[in-house]
C-alpha positions as CSV (number, residue, x, y, z in Angstrom):
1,X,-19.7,-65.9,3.9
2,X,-23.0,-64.6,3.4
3,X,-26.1,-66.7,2.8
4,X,-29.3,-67.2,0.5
5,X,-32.0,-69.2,1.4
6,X,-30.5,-72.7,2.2
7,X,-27.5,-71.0,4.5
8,X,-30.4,-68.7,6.6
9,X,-32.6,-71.8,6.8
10,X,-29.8,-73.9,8.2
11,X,-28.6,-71.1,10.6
12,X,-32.1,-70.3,11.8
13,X,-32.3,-74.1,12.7
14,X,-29.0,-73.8,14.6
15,X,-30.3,-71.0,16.3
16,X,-33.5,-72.6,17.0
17,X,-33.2,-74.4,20.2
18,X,-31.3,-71.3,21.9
19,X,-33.7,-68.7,20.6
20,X,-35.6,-66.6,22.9
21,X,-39.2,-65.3,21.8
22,X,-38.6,-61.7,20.2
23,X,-40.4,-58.5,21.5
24,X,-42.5,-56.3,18.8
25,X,-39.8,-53.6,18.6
26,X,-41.1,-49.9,19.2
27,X,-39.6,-47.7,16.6
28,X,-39.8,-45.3,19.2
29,X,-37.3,-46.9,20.3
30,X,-35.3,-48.7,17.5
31,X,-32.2,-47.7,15.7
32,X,-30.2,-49.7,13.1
33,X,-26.3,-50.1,13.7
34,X,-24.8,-51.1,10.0
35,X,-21.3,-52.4,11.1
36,X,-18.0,-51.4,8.2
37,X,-19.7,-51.9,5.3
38,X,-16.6,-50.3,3.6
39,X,-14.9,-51.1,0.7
40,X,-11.6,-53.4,2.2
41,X,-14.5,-55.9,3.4
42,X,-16.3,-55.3,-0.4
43,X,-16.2,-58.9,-1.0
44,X,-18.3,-59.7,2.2
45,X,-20.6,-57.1,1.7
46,X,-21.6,-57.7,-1.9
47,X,-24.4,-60.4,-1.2
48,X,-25.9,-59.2,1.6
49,X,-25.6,-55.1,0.8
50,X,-28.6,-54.8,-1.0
51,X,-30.8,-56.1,2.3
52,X,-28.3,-53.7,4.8
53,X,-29.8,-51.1,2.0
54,X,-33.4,-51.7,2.1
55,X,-32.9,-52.2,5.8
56,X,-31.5,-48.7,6.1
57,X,-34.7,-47.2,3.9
58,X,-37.3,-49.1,5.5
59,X,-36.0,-47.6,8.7
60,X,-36.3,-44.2,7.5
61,X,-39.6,-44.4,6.4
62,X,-40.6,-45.0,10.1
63,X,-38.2,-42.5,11.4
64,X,-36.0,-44.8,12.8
65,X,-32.5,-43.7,13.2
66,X,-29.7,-45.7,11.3
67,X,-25.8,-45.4,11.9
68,X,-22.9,-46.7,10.0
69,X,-19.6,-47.4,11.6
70,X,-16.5,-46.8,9.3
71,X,-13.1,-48.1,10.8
72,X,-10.1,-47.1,10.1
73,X,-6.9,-45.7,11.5
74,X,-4.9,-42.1,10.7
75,X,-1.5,-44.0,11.6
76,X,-1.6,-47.9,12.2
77,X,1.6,-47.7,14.2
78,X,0.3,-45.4,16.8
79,X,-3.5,-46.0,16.9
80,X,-3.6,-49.8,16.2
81,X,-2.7,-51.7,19.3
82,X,-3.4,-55.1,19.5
83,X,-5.5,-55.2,16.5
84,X,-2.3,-54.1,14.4
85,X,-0.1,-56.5,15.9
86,X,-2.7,-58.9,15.5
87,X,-3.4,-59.1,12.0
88,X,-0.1,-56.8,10.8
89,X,-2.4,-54.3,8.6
90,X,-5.1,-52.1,8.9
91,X,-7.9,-49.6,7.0
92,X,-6.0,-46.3,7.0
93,X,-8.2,-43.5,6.6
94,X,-8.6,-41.5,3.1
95,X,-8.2,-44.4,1.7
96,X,-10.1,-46.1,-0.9
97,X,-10.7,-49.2,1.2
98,X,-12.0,-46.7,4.3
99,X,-14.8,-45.2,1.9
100,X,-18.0,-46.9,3.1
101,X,-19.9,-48.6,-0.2
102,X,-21.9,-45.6,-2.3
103,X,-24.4,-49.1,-2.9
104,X,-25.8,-48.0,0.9
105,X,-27.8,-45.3,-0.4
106,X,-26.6,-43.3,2.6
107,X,-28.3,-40.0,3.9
108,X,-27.3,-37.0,5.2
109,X,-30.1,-37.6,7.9
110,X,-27.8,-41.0,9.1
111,X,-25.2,-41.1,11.4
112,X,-21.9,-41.9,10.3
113,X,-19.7,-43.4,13.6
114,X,-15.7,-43.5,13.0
115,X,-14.7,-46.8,15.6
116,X,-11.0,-48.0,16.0
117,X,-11.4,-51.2,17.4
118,X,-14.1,-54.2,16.9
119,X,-16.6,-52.8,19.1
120,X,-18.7,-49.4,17.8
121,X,-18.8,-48.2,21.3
122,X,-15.5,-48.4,22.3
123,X,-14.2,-44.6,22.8
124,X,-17.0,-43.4,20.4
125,X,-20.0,-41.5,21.2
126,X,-22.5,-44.3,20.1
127,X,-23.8,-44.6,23.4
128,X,-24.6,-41.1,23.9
129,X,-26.0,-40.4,20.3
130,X,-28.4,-43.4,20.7
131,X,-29.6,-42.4,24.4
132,X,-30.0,-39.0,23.0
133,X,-32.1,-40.5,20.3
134,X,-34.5,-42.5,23.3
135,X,-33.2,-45.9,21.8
136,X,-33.2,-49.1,23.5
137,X,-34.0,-51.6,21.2
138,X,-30.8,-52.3,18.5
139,X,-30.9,-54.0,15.6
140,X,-27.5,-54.6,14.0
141,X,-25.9,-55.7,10.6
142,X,-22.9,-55.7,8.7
143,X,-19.3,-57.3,8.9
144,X,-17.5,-59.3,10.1
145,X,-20.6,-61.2,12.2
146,X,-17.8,-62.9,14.5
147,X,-16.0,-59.9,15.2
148,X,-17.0,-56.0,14.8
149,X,-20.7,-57.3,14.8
150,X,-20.3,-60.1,17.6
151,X,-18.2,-57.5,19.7
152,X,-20.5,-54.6,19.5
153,X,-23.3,-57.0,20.1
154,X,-21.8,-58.1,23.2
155,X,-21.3,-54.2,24.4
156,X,-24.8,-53.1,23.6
157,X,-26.0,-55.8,26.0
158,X,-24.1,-55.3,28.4
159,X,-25.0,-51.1,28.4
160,X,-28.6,-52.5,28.5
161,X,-29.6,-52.2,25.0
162,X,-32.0,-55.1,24.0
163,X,-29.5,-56.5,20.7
164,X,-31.2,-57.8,17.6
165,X,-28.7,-59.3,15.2
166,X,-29.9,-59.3,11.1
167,X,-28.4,-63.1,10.2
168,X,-29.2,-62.1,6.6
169,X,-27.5,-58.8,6.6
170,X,-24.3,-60.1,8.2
171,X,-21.6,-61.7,6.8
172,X,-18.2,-63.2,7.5
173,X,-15.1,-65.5,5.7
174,X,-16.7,-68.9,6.1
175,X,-20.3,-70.1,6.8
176,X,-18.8,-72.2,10.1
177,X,-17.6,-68.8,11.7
178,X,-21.4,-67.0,10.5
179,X,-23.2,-70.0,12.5
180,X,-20.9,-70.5,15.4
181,X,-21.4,-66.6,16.0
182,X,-25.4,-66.7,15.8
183,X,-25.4,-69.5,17.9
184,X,-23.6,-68.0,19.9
185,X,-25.2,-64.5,20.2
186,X,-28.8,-66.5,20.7
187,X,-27.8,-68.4,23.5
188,X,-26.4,-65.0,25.4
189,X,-27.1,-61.7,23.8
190,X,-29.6,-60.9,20.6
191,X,-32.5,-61.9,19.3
192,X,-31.2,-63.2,15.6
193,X,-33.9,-62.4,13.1
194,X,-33.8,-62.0,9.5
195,X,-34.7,-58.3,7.4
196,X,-38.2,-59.3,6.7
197,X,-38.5,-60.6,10.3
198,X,-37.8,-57.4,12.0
199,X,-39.1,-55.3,9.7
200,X,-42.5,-57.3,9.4
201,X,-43.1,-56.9,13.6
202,X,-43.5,-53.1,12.5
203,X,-45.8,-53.9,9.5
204,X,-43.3,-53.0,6.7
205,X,-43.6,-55.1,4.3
206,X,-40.6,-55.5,2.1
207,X,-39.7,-58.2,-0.6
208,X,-37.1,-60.9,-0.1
209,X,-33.4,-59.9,-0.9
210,X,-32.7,-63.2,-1.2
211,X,-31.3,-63.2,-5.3
């Protein structure tokens, strides 16, 4: 479930009363993570890839770094564990549902992060291409918000990272998962903005995506 105006306005009210004041970010500092925005989850990502997009070229305009995840699996059976068994198929790599969407306008200058499991840093080198980079503030979209995004959320806070989470630029199956998750990343790990938002503290100006 992705959201126009209405859905962001009522999840920015849910938010509300767990929201913490947001730092300027320092884009020194800042990266962008964009979370599987791959063609299985194309019917997710369809309303909100056009702001991931102007996200990801805003960024570069400022030199911010931005990194996609892609997951997938070269054989389900051996590398799937629980999330196999879980939900009994998965992205296979070189497949057409792997390919992250050509609507991402992505560079060669971005990183591209193969993950196996929700979380982006788990047994990736995400941590160590984002030290290298001098990041420490994180700003992070894609799908699914209650899962890979929620997850990697979790583990950038906990490695320290100060986690902003893009509530227009995220998406999952129903609008009761999307706002039970930003609630739920407000009270205890991100700041959750919208595009503009974020991009705005640096004085980017961009136009609403919201079409």
């Amino acid at each position: 479930m992705a959201g126009g105006s209405r859905a962001v306005e009522r999840w920015r009210r849910a938010v509300a009363p767990h929201a913490r004041p947001a730092p300027s970010p320092d884009p020194r500092e800042s990266a962008l993570l964009v979370i599987d925005m791959q063609r299985h989850f194309a019917s997710l990502c369809g309303p909100i890839v056009g702001r991931v997009a102007r996200a990801a070229a805003a960024c570069r305009s400022v030199a911010v770094p931005v990194f996609f995840t892609q997951h997938g699996h070269a054989d389900p059976a051996v590398d799937g564990g629980m999330l196999g068994r879980w939900w009994g198929e998965l992205i296979v790599e070189g497949t057409d549902d792997h390919e992250l969407l050509p609507e991402l306008g992505i560079r060669d200058e971005d990183t591209i992060v193969p993950k196996r499991r929700y979380s982006a840093f788990h047994e990736t080198d995400l941590d160590g291409l984002l030290r290298r980079c001098g990041v420490r503030d994180l700003a992070i979209a894609g799908v699914m918000t209650n899962l890979c995004v929620e997850t990697s959320a979790r583990d950038a806070f906990v490695r320290d990272y100060q986690v902003r989470v893009l509530m227009d630029a995220t998406a999952t199956v129903t609008d009761a998962m999307q706002e039970a998750s930003l609630v739920n990343l407000a009270y205890g790990f991100a700041h959750v903005q919208t595009v503009d938002e974020w991009l705005h503290a640096w004085g980017i100006s961009t136009e609403s995506a919201d079409r």
